[in-house]
N, C-alpha and C positions, 0 to 999 in steps of 0.2 A: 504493500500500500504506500503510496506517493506522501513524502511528510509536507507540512506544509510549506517548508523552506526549499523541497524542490518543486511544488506545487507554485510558488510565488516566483520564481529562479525561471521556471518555465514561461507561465505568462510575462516574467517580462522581457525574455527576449522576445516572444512574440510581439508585444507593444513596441519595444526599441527597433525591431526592423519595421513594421507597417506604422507606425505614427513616431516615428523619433522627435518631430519638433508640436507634439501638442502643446495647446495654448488655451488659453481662456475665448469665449467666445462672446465677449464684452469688447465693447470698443472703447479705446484710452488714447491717449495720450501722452498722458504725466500720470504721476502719483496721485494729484487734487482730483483727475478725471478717473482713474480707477478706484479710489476709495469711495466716491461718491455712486459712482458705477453698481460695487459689491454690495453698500449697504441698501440702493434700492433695487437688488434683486435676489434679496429674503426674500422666500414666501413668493416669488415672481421669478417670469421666464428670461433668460436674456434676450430674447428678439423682444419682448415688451419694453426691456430698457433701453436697448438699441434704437427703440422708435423715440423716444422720450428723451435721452441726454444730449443730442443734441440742440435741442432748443434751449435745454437748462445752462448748457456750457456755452452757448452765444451768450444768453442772457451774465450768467457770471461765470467770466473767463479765469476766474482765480479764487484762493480760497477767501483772500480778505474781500471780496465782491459778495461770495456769499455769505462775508459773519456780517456783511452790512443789513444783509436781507430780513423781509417780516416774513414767519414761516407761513403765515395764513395768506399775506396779502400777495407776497410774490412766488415765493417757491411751489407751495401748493398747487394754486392751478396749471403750473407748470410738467404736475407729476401725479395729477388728481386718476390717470389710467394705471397708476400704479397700486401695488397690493399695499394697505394703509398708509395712505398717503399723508394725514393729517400726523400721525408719528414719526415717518419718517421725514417728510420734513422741519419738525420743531429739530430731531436729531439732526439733519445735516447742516442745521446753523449753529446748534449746538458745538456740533466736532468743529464747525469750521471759528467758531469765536473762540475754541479753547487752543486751536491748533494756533491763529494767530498772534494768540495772549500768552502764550506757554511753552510754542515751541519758533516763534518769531517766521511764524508762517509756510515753515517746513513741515511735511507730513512724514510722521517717524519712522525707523525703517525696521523698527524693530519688534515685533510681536506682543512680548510683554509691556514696553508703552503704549502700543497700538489700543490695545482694551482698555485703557484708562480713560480714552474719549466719549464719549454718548454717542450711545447709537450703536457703536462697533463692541461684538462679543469675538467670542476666540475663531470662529469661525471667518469671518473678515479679518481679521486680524492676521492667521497665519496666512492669507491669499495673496491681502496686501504684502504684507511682509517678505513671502514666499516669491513672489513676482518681483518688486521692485528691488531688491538688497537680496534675493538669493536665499535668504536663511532657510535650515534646512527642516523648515518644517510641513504636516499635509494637514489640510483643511476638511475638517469632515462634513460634507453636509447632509442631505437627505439621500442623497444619491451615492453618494461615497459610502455613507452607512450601510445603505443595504448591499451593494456591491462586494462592502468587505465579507461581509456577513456570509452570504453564498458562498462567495468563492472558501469559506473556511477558515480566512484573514483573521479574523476574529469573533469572538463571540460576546465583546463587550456591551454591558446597557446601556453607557452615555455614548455620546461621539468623545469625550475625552480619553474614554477607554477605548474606544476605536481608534483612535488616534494614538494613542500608548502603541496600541497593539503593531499599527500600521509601520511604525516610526523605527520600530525593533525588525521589521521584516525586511523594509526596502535601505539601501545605502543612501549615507545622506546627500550622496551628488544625485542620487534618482528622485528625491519627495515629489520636486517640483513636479515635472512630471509624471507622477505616480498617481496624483493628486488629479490631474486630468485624465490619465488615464480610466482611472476608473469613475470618475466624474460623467465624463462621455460615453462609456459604455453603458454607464446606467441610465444615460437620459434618450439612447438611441436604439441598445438592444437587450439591455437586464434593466427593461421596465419594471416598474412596481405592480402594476396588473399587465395579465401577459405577459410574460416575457417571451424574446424570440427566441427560444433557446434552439431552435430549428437552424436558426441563420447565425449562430454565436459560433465565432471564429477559436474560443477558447472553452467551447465547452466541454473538450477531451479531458479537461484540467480541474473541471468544475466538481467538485462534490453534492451537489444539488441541482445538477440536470438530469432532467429525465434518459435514461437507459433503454437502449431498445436488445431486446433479450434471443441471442444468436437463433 
């Protein structure tokens, strides 16, 4: 029986030859445009944010444009197609007054201050982090969750214990993208209802695909 460290060993050479340069599929720029990016695509798809950050980023092209903002009067209708829009934007004036006040208008590059913001939990946190400065961590989300889960990654209940788990499997020059890797695969072929497990390119690997019996 495959343990799980040639079961991970396996999938990701498979990932490193067919997607070697995954990537986030949020559109940025800077730091200010992908942190703004992540936090409002909690709970939301990225082609919804994709239709939406561009007008926000014409409107304020920098972080102190947005600490100037009212989150009702300006940013809201701005992002009102977005999942809780009245929340996240009081947070993105939030993040962006404290980032201006506290960190002289640079966005940190580092995980652990990352969470210190409004708005950003560890999950934005290690993205931003993970993407712009490298560090070597993987962001769990809904989708990375149950990804790891299947594949037998882990069996942890939070995402912080999927992440524990994650972190111990993959080498730290892979997170970043490990992170996408299974990010992607969950949102396109180890859906949450359905899955394709039919058309899953790693499902030789998987311990919870279905088996068809000689």
């Amino acid at each position: 029986m495959m343990s799980k460290k040639e079961r991970c060993s396996r999938i990701t050479e498979y990932f490193l030859a067919s997607a070697p340069n995954a990537a986030s599929e949020l559109v940025f720029d800077s730091p200010y445009q992908l942190i703004v990016a992540v936090m409002l695509s909690a709970q939301c798809t990225d082609k919804r944010v994709n239709m939406v950050t561009p007008a926000l980023f014409e409107r304020f092209g920098s972080i102190e444009q947005l600490a100037e903002a009212s989150p009702e009067a300006d940013v809201y209708p701005l992002i009102r197609s977005i999942s809780y829009p009245n929340a996240k934007a009081a947070h993105l004036v939030q993040m962006a007054r404290m980032v201006r006040d506290e960190f002289g208008g640079v966005i940190p590059g580092d995980a652990d201050t990352l969470v210190r913001l409004p708005g950003v939990g560890r999950k934005t946190a290690n993205v931003v982090a993970s993407i712009t400065t490298g560090e070597a961590v993987i962001a769990v989300d809904t989708h990375v969750f149950r990804v790891a889960h299947r594949l037998g990654f882990s069996k942890g209940k939070t995402p912080l214990a999927v992440e524990t788990d994650l972190e111990r499997l993959f080498d730290a020059s892979l997170r970043q993208k490990a992170h996408h890797w299974l990010l992607l695969h969950g949102r396109y072929i180890c859906t949450a209802r359905n899955p394709r497990c039919q058309d899953c390119p790693i499902a030789q690997w998987c311990p919870t695909a279905p088996r068809t019996e000689p």
